[in-house]
N, CA, C and O atoms as a GROMACS GRO file, in nm:
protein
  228
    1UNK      N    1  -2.864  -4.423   0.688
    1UNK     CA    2  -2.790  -4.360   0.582
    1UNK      C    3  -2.749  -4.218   0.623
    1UNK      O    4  -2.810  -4.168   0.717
    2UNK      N    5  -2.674  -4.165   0.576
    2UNK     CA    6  -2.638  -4.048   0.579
    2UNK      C    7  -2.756  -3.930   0.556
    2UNK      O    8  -2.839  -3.958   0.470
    3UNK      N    9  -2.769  -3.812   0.620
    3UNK     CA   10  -2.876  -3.705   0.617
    3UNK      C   11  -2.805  -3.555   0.499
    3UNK      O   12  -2.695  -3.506   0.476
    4UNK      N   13  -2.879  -3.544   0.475
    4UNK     CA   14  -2.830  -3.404   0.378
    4UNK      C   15  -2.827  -3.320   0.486
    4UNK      O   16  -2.918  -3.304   0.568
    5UNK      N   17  -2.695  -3.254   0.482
    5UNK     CA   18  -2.758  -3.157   0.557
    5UNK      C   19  -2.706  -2.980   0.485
    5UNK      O   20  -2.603  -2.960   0.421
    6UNK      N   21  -2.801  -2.886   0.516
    6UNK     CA   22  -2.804  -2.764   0.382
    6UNK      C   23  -2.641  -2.716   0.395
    6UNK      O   24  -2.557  -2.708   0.306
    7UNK      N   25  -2.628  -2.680   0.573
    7UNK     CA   26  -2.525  -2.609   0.598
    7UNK      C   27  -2.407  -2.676   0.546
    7UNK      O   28  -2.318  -2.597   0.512
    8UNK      N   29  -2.382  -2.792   0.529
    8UNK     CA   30  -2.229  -2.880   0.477
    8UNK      C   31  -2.256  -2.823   0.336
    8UNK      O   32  -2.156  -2.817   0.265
    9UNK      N   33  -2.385  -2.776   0.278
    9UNK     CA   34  -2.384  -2.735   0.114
    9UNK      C   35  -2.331  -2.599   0.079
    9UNK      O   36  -2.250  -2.557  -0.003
   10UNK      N   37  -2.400  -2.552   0.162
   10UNK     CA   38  -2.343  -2.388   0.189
   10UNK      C   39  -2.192  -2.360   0.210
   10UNK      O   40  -2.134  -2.262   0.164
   11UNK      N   41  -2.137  -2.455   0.281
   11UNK     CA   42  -1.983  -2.415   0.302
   11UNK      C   43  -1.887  -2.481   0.199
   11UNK      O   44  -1.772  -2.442   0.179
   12UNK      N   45  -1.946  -2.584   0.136
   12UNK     CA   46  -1.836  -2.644  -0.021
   12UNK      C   47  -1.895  -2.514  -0.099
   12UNK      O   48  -1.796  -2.444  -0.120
   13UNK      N   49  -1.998  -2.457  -0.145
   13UNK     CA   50  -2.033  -2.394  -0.228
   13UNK      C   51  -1.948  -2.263  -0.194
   13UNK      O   52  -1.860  -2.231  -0.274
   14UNK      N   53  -1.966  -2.199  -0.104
   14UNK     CA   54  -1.890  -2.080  -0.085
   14UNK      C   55  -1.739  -2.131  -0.061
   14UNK      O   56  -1.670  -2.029  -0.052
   15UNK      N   57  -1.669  -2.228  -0.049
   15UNK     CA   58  -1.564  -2.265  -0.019
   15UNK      C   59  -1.459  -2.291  -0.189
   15UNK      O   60  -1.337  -2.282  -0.206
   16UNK      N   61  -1.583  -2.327  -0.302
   16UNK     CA   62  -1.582  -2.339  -0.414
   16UNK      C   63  -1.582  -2.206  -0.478
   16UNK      O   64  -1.484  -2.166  -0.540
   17UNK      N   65  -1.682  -2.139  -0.465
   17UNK     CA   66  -1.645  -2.015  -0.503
   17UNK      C   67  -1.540  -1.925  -0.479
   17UNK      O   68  -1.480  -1.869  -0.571
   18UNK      N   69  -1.516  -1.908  -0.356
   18UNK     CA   70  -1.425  -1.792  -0.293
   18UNK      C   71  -1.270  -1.902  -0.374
   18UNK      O   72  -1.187  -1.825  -0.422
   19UNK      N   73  -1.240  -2.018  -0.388
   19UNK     CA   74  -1.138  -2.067  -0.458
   19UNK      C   75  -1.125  -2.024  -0.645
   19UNK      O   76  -1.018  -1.988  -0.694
   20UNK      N   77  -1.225  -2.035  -0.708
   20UNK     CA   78  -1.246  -1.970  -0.815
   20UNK      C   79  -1.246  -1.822  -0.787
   20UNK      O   80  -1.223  -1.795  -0.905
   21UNK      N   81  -1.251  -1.725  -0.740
   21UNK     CA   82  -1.244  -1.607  -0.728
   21UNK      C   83  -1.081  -1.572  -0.679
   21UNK      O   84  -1.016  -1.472  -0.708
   22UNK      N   85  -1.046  -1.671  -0.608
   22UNK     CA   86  -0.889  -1.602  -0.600
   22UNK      C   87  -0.834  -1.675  -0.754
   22UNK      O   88  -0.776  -1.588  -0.819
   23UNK      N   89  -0.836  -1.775  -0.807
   23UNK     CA   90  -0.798  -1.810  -0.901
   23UNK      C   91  -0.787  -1.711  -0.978
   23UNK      O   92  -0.670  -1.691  -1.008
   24UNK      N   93  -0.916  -1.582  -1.058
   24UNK     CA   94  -0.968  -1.522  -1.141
   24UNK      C   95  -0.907  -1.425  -1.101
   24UNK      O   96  -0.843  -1.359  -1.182
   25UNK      N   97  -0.910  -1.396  -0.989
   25UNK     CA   98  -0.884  -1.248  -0.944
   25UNK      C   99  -0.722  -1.240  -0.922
   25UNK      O  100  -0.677  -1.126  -0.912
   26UNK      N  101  -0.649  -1.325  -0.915
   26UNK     CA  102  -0.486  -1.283  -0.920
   26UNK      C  103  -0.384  -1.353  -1.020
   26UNK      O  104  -0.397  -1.446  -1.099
   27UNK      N  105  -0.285  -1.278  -0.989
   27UNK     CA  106  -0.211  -1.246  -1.153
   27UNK      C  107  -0.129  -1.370  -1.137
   27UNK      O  108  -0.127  -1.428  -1.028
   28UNK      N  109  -0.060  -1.416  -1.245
   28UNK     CA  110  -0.039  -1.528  -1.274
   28UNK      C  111   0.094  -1.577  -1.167
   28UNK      O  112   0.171  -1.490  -1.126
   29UNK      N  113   0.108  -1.677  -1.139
   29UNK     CA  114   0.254  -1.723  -1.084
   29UNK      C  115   0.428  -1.715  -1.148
   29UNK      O  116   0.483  -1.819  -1.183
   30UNK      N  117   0.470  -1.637  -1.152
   30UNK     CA  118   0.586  -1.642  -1.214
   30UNK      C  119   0.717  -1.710  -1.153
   30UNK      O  120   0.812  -1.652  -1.102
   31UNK      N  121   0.700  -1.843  -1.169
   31UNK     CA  122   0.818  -1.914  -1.122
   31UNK      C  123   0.986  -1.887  -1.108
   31UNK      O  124   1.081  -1.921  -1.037
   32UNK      N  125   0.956  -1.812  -1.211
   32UNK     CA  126   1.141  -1.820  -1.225
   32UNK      C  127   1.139  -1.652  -1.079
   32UNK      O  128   1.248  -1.596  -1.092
   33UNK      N  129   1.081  -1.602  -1.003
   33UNK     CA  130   1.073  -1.517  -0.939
   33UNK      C  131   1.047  -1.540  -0.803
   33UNK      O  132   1.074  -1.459  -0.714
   34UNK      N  133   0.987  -1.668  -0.783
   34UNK     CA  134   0.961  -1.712  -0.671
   34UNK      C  135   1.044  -1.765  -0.576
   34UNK      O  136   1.086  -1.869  -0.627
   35UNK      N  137   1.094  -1.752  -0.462
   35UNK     CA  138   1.165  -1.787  -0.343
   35UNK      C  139   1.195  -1.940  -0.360
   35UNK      O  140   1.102  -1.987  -0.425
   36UNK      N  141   1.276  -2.026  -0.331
   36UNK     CA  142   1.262  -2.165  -0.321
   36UNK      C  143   1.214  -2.188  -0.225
   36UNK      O  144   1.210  -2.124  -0.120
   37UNK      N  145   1.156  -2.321  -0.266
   37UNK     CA  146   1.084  -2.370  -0.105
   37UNK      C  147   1.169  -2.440   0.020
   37UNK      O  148   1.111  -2.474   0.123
   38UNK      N  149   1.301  -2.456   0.002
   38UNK     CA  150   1.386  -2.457   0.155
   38UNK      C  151   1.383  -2.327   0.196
   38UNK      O  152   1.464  -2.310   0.287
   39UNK      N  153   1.290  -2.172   0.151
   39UNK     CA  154   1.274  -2.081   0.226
   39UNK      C  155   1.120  -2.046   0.262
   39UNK      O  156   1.072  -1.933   0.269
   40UNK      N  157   1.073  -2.135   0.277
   40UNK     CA  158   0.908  -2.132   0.306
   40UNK      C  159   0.927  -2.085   0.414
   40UNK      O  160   1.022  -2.126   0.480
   41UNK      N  161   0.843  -1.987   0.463
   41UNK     CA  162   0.842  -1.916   0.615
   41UNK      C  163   0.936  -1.872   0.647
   41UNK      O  164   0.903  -1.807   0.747
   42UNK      N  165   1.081  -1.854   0.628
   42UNK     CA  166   1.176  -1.785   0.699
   42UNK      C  167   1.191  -1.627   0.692
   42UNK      O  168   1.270  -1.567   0.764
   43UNK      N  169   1.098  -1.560   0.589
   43UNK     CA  170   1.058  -1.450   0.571
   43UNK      C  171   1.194  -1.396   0.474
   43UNK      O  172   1.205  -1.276   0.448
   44UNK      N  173   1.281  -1.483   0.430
   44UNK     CA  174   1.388  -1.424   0.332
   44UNK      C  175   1.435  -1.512   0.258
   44UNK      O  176   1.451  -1.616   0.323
   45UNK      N  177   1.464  -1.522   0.155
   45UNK     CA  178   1.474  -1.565   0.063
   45UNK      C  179   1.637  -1.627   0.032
   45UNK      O  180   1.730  -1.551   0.004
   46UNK      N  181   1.654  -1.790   0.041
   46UNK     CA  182   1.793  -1.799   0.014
   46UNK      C  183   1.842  -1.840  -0.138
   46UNK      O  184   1.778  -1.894  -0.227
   47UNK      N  185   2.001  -1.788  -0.136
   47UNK     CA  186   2.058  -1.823  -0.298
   47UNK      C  187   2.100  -1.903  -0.340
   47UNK      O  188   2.172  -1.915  -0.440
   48UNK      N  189   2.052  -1.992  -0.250
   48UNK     CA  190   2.110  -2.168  -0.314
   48UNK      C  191   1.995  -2.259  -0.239
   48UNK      O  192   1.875  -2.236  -0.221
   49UNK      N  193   2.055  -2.343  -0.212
   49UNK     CA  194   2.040  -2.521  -0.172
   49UNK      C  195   2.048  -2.485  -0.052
   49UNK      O  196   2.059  -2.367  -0.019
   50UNK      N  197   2.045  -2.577   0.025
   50UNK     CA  198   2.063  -2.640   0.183
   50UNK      C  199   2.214  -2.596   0.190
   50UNK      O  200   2.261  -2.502   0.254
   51UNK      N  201   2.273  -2.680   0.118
   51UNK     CA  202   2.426  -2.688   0.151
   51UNK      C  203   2.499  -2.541   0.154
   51UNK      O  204   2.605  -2.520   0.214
   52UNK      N  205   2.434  -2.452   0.088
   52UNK     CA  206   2.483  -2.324   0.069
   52UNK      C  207   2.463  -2.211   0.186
   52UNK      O  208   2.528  -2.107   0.182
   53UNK      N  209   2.363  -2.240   0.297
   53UNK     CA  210   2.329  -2.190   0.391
   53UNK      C  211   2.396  -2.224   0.529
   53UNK      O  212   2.398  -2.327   0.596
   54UNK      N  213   2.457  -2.081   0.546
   54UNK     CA  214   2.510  -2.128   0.711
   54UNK      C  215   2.477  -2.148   0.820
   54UNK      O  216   2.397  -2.083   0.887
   55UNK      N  217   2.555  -2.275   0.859
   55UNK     CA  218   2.493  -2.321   0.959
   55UNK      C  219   2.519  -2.238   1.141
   55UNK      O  220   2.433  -2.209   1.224
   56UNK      N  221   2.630  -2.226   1.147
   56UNK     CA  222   2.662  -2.129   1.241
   56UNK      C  223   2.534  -2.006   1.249
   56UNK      O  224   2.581  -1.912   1.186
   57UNK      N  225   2.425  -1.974   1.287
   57UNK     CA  226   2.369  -1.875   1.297
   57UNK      C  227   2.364  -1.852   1.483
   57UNK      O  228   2.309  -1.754   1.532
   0.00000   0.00000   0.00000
């Protein structure tokens, strides 16, 4: 069977906590403010769709 082991307890527990603590500790999500996600990572933020972005770069 499977063994308990402490350290796999220790790291959900603090892995659980430190997730409830950013939860608690930051301010709410304001959607209508947020970047779209066809700009995840590009470090700037675009004003439309796909189709609206040029392709020529």
């Amino acid at each position: 069977m499977t063994q308990h082991n402490p350290l796999r307890s220790v790291f959900w527990i603090v892995l659980v906590a430190f997730i409830a603590w950013d939860f608690w500790s930051s301010p709410a999500v304001d959607l209508r403010f947020e970047a779209p996600l066809i700009a995840a990572g590009s470090g700037q933020a675009t004003h439309g769709g796909h189709c609206s972005m040029p392709f020529g770069k």
